[in-house]
Residue frames as a rotation matrix with the C-alpha (Angstrom) as fourth column:
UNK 1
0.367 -0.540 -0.758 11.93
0.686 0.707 -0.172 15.94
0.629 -0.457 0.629 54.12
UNK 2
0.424 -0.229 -0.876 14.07
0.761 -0.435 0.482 17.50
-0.492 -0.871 -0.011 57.07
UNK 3
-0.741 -0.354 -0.571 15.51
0.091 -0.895 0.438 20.25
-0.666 0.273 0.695 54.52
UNK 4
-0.078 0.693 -0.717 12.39
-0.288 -0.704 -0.649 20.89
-0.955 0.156 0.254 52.75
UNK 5
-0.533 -0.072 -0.843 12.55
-0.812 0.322 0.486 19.12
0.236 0.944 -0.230 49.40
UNK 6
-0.112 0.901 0.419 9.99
-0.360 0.356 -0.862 16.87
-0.926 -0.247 0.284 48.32
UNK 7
-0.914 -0.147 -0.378 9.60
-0.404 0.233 0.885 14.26
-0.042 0.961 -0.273 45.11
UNK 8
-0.042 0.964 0.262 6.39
-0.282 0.241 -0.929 12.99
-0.959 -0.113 0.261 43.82
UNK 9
-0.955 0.063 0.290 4.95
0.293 0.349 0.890 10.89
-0.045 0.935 -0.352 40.56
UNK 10
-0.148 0.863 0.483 1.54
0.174 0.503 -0.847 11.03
-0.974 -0.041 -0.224 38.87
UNK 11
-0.471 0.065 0.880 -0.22
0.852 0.293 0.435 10.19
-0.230 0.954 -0.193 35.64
UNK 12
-0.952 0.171 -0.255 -1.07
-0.260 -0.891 0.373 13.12
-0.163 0.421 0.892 33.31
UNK 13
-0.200 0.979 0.037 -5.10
0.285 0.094 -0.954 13.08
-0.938 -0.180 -0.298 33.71
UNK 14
-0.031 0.262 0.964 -7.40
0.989 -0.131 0.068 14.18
0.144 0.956 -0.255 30.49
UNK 15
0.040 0.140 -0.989 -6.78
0.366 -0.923 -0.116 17.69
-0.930 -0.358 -0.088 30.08
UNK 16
0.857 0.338 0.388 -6.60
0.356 0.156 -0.921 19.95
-0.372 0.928 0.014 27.10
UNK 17
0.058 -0.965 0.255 -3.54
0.895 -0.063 -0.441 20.76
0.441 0.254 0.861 25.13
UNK 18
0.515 -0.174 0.839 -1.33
0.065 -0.968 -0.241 23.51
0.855 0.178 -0.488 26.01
UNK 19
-0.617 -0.752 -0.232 0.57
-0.020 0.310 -0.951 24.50
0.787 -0.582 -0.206 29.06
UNK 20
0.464 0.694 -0.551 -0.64
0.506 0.304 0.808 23.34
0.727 -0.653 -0.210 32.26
UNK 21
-0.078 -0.655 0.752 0.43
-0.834 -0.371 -0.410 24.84
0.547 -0.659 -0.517 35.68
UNK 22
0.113 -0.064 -0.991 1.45
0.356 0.934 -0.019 22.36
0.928 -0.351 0.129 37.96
UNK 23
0.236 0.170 0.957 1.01
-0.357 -0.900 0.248 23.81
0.904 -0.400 -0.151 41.95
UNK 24
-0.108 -0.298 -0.948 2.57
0.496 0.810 -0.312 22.62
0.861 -0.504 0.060 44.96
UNK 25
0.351 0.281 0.893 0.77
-0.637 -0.627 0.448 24.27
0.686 -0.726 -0.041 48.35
UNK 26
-0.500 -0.202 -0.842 2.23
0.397 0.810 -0.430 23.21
0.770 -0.550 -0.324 51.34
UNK 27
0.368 0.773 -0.516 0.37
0.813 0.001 0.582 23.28
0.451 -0.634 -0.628 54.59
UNK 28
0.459 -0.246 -0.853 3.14
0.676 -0.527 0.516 25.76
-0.576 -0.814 -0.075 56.40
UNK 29
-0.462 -0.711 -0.530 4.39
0.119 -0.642 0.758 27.48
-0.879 0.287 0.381 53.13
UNK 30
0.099 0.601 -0.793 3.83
-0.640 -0.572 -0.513 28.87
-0.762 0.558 0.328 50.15
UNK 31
0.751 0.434 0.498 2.69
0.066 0.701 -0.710 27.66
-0.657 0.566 0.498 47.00
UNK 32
-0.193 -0.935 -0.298 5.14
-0.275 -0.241 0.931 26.80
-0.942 0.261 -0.210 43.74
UNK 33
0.623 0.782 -0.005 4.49
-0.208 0.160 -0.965 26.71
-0.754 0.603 0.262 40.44
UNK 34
-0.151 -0.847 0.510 5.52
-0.063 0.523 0.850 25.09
-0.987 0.096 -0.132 37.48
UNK 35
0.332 0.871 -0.361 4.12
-0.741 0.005 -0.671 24.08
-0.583 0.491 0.647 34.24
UNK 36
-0.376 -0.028 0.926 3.42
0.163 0.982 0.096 20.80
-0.912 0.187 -0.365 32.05
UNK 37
-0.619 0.256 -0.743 3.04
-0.723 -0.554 0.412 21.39
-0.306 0.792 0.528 28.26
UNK 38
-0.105 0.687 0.719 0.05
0.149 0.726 -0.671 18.62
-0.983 0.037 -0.179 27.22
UNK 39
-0.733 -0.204 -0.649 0.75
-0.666 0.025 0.745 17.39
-0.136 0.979 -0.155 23.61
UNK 40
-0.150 0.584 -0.798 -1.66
-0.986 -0.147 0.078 15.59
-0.071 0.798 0.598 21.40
UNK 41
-0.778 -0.519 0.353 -1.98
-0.465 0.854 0.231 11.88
-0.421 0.016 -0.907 21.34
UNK 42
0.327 0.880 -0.343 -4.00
-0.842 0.437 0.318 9.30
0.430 0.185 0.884 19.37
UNK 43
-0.407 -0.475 0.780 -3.99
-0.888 0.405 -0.216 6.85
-0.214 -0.781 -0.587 22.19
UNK 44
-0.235 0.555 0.798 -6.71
-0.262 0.754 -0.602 4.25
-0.936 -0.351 -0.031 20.61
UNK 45
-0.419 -0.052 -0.907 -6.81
-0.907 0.071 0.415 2.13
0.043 0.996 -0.077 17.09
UNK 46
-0.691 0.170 0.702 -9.27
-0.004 0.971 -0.239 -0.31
-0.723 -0.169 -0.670 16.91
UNK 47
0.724 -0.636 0.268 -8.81
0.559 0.768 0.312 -2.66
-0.405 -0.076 0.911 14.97
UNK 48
0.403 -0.912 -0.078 -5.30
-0.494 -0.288 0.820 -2.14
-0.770 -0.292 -0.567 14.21
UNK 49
-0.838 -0.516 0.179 -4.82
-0.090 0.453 0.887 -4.45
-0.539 0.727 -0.426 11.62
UNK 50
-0.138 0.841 0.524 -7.01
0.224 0.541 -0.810 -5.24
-0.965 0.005 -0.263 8.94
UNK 51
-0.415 -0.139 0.899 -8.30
0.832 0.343 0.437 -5.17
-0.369 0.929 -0.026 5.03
UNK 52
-0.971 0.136 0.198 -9.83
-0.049 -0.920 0.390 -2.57
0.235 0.368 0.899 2.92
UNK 53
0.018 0.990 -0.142 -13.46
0.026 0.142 0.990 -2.02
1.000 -0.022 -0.023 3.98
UNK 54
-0.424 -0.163 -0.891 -12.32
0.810 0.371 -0.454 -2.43
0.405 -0.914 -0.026 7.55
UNK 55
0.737 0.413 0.535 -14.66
-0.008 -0.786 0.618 0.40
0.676 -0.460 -0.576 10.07
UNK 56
-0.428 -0.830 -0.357 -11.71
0.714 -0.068 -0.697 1.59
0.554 -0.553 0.622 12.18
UNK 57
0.805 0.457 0.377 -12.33
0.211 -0.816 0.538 3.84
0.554 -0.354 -0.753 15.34
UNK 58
-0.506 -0.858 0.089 -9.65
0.465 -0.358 -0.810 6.02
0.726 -0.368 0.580 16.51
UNK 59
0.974 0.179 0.141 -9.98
0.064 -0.810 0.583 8.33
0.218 -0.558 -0.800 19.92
UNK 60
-0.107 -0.770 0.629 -7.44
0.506 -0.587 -0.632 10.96
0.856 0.250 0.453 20.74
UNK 61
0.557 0.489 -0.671 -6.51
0.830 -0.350 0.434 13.23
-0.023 -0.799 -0.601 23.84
UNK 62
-0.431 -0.902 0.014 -4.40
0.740 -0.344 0.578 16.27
-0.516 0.259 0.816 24.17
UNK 63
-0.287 0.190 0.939 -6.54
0.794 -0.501 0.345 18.50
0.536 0.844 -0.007 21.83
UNK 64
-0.996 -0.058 -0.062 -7.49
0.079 -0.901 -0.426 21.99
-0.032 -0.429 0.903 22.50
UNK 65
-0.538 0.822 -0.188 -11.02
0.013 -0.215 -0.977 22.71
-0.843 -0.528 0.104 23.76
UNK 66
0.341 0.930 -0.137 -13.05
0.148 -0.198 -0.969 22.22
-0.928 0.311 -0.205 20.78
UNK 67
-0.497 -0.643 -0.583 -10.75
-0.481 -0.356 0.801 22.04
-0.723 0.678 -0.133 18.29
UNK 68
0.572 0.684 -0.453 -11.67
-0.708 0.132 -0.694 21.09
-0.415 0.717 0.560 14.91
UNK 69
-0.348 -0.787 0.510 -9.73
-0.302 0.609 0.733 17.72
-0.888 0.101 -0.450 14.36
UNK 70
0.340 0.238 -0.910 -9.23
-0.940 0.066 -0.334 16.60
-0.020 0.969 0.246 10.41
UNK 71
0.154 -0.441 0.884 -8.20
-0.227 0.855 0.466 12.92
-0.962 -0.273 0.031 10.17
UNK 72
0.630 -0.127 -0.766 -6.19
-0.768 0.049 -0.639 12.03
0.119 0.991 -0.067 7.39
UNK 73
0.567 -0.099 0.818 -5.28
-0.063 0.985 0.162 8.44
-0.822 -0.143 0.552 6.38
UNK 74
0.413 -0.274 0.868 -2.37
0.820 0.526 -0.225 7.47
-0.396 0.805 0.442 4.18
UNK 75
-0.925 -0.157 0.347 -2.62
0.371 -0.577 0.727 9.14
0.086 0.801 0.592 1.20
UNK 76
-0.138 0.904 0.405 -6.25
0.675 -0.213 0.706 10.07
0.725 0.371 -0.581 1.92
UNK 77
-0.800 -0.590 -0.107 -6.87
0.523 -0.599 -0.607 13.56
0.294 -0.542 0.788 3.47
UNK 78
-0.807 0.576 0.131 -9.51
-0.499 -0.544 -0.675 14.47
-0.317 -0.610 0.726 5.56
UNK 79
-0.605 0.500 -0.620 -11.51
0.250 0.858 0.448 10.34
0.756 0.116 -0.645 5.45
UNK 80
0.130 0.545 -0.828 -12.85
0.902 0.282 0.328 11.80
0.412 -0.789 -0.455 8.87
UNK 81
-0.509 -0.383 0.771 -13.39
0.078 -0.913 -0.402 14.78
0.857 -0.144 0.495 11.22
UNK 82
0.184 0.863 -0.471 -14.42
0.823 0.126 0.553 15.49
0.537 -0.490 -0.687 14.35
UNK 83
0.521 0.378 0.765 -14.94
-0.213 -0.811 0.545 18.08
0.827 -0.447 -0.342 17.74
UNK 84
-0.346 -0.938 0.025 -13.24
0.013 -0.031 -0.999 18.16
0.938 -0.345 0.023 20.34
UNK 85
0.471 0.877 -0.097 -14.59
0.426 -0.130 0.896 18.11
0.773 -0.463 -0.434 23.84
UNK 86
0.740 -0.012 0.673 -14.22
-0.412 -0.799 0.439 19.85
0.532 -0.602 -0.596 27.08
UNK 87
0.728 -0.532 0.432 -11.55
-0.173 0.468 0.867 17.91
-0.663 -0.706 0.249 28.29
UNK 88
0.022 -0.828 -0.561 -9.75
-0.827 -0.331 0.455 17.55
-0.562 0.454 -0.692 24.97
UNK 89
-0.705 -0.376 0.602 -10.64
-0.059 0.876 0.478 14.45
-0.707 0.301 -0.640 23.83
UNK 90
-0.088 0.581 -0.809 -12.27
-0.944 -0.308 -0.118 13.26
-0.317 0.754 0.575 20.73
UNK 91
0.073 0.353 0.933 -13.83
0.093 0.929 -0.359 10.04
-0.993 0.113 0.035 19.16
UNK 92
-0.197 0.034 -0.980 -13.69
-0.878 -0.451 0.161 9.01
-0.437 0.892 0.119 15.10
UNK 93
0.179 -0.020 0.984 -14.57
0.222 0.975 -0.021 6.45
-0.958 0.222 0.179 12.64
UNK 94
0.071 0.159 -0.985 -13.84
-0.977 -0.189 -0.101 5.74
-0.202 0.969 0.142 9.10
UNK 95
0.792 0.105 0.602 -13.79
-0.021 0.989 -0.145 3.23
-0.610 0.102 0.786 6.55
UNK 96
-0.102 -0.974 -0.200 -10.27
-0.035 -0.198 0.980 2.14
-0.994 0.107 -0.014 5.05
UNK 97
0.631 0.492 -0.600 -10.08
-0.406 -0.450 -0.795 3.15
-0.661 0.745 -0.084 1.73
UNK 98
0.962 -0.068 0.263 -8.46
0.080 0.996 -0.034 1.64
-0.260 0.054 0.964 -0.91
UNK 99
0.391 -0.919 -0.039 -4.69
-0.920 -0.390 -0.048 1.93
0.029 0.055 -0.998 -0.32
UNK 100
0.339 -0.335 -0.879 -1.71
-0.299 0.848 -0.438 -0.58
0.892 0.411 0.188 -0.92
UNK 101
0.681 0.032 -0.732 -0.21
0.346 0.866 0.360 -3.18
0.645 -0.498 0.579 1.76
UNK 102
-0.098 -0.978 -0.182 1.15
0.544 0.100 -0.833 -2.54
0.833 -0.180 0.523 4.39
UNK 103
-0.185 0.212 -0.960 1.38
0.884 -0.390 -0.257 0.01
-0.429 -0.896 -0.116 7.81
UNK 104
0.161 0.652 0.741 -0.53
0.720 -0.591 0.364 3.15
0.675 0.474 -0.565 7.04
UNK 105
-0.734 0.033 -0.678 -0.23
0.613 -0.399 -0.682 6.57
-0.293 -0.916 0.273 9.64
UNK 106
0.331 0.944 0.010 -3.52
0.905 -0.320 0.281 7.69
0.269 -0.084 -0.960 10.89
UNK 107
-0.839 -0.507 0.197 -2.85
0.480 -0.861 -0.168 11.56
0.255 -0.046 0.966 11.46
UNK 108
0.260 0.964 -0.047 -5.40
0.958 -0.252 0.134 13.35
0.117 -0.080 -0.990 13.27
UNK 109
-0.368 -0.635 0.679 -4.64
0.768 -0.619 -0.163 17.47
0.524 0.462 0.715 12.67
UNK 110
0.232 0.383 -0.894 -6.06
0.833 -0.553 -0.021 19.88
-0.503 -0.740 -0.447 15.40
UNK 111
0.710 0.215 0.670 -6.72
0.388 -0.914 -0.118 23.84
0.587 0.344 -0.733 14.23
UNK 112
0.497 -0.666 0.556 -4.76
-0.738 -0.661 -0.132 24.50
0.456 -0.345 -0.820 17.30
UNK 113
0.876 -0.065 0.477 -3.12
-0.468 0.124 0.875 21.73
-0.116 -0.990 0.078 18.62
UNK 114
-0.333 -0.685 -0.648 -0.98
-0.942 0.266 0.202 20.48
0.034 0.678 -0.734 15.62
UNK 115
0.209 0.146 -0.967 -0.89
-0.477 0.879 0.030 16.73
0.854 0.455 0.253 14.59
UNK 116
-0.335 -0.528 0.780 -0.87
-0.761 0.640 0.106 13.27
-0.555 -0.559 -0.616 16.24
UNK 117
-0.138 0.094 -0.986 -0.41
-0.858 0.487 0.166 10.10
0.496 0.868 0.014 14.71
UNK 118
0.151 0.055 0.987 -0.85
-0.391 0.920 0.009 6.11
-0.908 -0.388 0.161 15.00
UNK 119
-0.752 -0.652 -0.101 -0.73
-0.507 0.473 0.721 3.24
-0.422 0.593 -0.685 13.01
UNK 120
0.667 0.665 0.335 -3.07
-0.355 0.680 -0.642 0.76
-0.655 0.309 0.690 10.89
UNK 121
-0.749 -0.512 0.421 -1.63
-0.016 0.649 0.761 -2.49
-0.663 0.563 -0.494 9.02
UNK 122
0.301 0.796 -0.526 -3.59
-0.907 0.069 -0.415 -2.65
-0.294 0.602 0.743 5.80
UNK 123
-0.347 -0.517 0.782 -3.61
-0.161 0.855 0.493 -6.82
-0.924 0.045 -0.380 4.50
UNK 124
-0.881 -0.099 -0.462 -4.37
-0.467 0.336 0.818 -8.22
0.074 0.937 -0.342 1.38
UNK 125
-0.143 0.913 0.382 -7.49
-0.223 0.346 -0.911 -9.47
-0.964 -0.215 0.154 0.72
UNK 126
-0.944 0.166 -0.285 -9.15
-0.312 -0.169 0.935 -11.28
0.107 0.972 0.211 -2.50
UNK 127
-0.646 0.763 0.000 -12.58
-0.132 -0.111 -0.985 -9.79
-0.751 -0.637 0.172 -1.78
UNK 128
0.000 0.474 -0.880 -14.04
-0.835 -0.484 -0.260 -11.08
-0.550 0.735 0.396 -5.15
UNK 129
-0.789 -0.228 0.570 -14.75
0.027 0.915 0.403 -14.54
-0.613 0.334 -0.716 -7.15
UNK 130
0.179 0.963 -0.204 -17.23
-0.340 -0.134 -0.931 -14.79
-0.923 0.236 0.303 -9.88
UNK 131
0.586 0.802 -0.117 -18.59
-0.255 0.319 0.913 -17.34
0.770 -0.505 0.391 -10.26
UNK 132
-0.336 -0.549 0.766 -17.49
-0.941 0.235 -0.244 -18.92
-0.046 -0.802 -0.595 -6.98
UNK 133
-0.249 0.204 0.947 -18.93
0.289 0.949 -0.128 -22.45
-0.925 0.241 -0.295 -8.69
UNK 134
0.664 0.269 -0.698 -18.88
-0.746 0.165 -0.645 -24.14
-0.058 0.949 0.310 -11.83
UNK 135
0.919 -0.057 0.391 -17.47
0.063 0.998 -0.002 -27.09
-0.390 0.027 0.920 -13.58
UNK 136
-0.019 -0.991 0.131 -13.73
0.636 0.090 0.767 -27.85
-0.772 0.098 0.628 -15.29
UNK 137
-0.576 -0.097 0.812 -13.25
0.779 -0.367 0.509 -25.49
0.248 0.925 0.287 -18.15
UNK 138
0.790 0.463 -0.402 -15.59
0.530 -0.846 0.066 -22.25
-0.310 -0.265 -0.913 -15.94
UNK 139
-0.490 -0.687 0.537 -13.53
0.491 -0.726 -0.481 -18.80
0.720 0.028 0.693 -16.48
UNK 140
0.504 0.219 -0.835 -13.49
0.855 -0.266 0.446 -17.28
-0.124 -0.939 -0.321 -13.06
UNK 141
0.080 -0.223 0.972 -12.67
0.386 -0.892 -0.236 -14.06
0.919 0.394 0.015 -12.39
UNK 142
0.380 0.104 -0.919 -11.11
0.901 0.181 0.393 -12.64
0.207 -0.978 -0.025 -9.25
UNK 143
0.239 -0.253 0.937 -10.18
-0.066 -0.967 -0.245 -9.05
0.969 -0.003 -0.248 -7.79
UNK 144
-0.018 -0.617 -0.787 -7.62
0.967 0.190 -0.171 -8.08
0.255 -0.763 0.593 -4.53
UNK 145
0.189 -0.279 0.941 -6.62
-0.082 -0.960 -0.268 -5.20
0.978 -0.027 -0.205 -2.92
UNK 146
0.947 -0.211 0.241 -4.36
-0.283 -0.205 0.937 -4.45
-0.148 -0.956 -0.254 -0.04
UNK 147
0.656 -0.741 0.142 -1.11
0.754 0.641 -0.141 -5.62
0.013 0.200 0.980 -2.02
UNK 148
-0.134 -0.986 -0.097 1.76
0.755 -0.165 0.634 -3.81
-0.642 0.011 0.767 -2.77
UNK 149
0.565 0.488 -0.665 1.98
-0.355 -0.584 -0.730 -1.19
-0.745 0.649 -0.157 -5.14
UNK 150
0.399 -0.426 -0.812 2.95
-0.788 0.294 -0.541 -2.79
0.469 0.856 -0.218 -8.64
UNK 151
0.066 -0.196 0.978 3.16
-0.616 0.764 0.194 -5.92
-0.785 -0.615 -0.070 -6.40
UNK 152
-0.591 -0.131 -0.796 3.91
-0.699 0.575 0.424 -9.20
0.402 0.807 -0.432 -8.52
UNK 153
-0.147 0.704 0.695 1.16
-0.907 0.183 -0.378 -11.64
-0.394 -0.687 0.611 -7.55
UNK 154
-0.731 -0.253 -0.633 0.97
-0.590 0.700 0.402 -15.14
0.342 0.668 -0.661 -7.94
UNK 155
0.272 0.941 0.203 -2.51
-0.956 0.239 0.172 -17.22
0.114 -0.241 0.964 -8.01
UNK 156
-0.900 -0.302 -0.316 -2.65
-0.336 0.940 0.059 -20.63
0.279 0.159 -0.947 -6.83
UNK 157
-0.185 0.903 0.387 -5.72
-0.949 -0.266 0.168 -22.64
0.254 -0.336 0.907 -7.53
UNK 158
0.978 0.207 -0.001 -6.63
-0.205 0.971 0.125 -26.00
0.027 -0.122 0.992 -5.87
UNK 159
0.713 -0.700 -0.044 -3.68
0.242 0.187 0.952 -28.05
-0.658 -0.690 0.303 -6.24
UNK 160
0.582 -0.396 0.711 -2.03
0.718 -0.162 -0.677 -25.79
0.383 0.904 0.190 -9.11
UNK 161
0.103 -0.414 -0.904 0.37
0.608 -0.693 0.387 -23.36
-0.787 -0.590 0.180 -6.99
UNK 162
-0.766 -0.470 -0.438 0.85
0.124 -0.777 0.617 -21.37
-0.630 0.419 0.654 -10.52
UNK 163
0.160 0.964 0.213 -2.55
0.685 0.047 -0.727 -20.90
-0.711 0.263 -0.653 -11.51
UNK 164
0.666 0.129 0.735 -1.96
0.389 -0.901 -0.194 -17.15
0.637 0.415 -0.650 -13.51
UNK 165
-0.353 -0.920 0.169 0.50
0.929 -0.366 -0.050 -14.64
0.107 0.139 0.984 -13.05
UNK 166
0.530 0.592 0.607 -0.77
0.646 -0.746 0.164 -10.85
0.550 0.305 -0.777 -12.23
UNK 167
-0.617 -0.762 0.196 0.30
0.653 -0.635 -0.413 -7.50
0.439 -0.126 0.889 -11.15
UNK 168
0.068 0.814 -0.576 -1.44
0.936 -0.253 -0.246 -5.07
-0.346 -0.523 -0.779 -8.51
UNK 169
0.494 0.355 0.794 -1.66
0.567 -0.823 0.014 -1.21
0.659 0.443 -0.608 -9.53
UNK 170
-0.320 -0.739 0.592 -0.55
0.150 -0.657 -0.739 1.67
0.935 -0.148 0.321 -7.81
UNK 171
-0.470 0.354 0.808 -2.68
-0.826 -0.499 -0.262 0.95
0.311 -0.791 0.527 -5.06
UNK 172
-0.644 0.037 0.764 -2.51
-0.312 0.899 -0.306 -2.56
-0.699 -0.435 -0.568 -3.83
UNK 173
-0.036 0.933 -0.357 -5.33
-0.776 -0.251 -0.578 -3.40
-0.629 0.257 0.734 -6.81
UNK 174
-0.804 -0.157 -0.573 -5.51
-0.592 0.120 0.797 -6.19
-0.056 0.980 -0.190 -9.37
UNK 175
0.187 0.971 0.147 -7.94
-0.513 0.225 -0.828 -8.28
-0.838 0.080 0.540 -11.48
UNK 176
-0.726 -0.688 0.008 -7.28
-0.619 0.658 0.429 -11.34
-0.300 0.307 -0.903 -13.07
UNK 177
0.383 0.916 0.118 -9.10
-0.855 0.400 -0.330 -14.24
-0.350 0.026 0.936 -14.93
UNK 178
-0.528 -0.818 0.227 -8.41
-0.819 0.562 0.117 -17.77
-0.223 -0.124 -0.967 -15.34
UNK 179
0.046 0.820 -0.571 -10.20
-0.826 0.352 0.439 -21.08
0.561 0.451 0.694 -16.21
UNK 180
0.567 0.356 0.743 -10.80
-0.726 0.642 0.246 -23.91
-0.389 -0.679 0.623 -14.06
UNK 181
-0.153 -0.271 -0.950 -8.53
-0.900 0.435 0.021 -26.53
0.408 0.859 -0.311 -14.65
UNK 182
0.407 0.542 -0.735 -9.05
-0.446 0.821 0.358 -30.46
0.797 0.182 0.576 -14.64
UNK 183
-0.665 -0.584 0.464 -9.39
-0.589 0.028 -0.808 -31.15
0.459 -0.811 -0.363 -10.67
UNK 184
-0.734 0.506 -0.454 -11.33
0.656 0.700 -0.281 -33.26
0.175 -0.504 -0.846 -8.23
UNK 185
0.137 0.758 0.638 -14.88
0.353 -0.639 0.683 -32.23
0.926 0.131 -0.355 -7.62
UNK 186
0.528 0.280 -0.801 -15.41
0.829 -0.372 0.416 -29.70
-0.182 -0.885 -0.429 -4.19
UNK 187
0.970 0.243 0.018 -14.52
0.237 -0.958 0.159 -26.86
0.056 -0.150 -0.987 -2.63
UNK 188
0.228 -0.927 -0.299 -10.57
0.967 0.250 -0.038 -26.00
0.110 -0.281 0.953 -3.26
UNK 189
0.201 -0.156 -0.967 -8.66
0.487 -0.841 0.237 -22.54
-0.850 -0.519 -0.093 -1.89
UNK 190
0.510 -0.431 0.745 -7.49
0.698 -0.298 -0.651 -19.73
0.503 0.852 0.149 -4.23
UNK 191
0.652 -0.275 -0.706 -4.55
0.568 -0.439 0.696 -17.92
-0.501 -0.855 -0.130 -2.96
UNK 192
0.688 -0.005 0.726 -3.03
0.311 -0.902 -0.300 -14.69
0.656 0.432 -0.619 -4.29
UNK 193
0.574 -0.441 -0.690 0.41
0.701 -0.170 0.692 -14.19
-0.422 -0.881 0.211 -2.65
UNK 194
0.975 0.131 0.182 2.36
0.198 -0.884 -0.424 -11.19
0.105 0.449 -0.887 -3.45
UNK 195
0.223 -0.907 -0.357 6.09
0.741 0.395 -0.543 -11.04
0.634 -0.144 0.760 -3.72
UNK 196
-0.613 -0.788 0.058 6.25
0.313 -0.310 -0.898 -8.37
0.725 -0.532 0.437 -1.62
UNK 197
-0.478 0.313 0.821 3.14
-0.743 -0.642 -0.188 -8.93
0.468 -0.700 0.540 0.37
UNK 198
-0.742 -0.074 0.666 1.29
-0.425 0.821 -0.382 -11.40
-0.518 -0.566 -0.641 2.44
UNK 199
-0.907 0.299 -0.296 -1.29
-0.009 0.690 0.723 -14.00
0.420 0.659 -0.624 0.74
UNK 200
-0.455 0.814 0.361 -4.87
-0.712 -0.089 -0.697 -13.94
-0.535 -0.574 0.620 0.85
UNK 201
-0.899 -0.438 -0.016 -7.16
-0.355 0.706 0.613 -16.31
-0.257 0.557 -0.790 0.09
UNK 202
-0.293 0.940 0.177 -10.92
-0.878 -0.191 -0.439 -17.34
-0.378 -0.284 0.881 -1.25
UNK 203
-0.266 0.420 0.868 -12.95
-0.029 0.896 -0.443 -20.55
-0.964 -0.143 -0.226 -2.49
UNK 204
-0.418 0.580 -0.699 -14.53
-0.908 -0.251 0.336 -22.06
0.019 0.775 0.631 -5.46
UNK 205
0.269 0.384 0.883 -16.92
-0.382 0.884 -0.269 -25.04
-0.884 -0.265 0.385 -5.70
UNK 206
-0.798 -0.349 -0.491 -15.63
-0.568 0.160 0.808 -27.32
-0.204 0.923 -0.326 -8.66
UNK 207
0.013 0.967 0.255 -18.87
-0.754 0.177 -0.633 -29.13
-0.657 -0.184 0.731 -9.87
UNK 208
-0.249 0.059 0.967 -19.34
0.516 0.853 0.081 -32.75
-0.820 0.519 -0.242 -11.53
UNK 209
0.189 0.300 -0.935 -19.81
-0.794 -0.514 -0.325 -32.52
-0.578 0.803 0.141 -15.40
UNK 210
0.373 0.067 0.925 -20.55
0.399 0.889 -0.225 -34.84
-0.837 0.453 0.305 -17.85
UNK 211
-0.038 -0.381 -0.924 -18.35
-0.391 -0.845 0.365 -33.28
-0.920 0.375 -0.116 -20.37
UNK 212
-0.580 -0.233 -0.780 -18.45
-0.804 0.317 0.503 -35.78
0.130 0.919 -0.371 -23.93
UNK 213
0.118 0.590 0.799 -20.81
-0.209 0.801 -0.560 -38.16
-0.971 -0.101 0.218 -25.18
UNK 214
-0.198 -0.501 -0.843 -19.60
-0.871 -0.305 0.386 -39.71
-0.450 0.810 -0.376 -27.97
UNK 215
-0.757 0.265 0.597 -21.37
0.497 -0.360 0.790 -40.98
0.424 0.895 0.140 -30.42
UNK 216
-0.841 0.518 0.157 -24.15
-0.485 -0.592 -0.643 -38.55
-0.240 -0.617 0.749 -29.25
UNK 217
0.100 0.969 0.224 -26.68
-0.850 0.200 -0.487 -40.81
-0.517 -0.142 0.844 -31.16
UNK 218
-0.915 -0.284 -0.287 -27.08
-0.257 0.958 -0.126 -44.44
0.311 -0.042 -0.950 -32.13
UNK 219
0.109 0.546 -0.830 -29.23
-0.423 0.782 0.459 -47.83
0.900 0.301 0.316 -32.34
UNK 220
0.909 0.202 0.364 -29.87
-0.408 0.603 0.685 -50.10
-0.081 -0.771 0.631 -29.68
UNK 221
0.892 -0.424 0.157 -27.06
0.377 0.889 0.260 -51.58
-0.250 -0.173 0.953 -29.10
């Protein structure tokens, strides 16, 4: 302006960590210099939400040239690693491992750039029936994970909302069996809700059965 001062905006570009100089050259004067420190960032979680088994890819900017980046999930340290590139940025994938319900921080650890973090919602999930058909009086077996830790868990099957009674582990985990009781034939829900997590839910087919013939033999008539 008419006394020489001057404001300006722009977006920090991909660079790599550390300090930056920032340079202001004007056409009739000299140049000034500043500097911008460029911190770490994991800027991309996809998906963001999801169950155990889930392929997550993270990418990250901010790192130093080539750094050696450790990714550690949770309670699990170093699920992933990658390289930096010439610009600072890096790509990753893993698969979620099995941890209990709930938001999770991704941590990706740079040699030289220090840490950045994000998020990941782990859900419940009951990733397990067997059989998943049979008739009144079947014992089914069923397995979860993504609950609470030492979650209380409560099975409803078909139209029994208190089906069984179970507890997850120290890591979102449980396994439970039950018998089919006396419902309408098809396909009804099983749902596994967790007092202090959300409710997941899977199928069984209930199958006709001729269950008693009585007398079993006999005369005409």
């Amino acid at each position: 302006n008419n006394v020489g001062s001057f404001e300006s905006i722009f977006a920090v570009d991909t660079q790599g960590y550390g300090a930056t100089t920032i340079m202001a050259a004007g056409v009739n004067s000299e140049k000034a210099e500043n500097t911008f420190h460029i911190l770490p960032a994991i800027y991309r979680v996809s998906p963001a939400v999801g169950t155990v088994g889930t392929q997550v890819s993270i990418s990250g900017t901010g790192y130093a040239i080539n750094d050696s980046i450790t990714i550690v999930f949770g309670n699990k340290s170093g699920i992933a690693t990658a390289t930096a590139a010439g610009d600072g940025r890096f790509e990753a994938g893993f698969v979620v491992d099995t941890q209990s319900f709930g938001t999770t921080t991704i941590m990706a650890l740079g040699v030289t750039a220090g840490a950045a973090a994000n998020t990941y919602k782990i859900l419940p999930e009951l990733y397990s029936v067997v059989p998943n058909k049979g008739t009144v009086g079947t014992m089914i077996t069923i397995k979860g994970s993504g609950y609470a830790a030492m979650d209380a868990i409560t099975i409803a099957f078909g139209n029994n909302t208190n089906r069984k009674q179970t507890t997850a582990n120290t890591i979102g985990c449980f396994e439970t069996s039950f018998t089919v009781d006396m419902q309408g034939c098809g396909t009804v829900s099983i749902i596994a809700t967790g007092a202090s997590s959300m409710a997941a839910k899977n199928y069984f087919v209930i199958k006709p059965e001729i269950y008693s013939v009585a007398p079993s033999t006999g005369t005409v008539g």
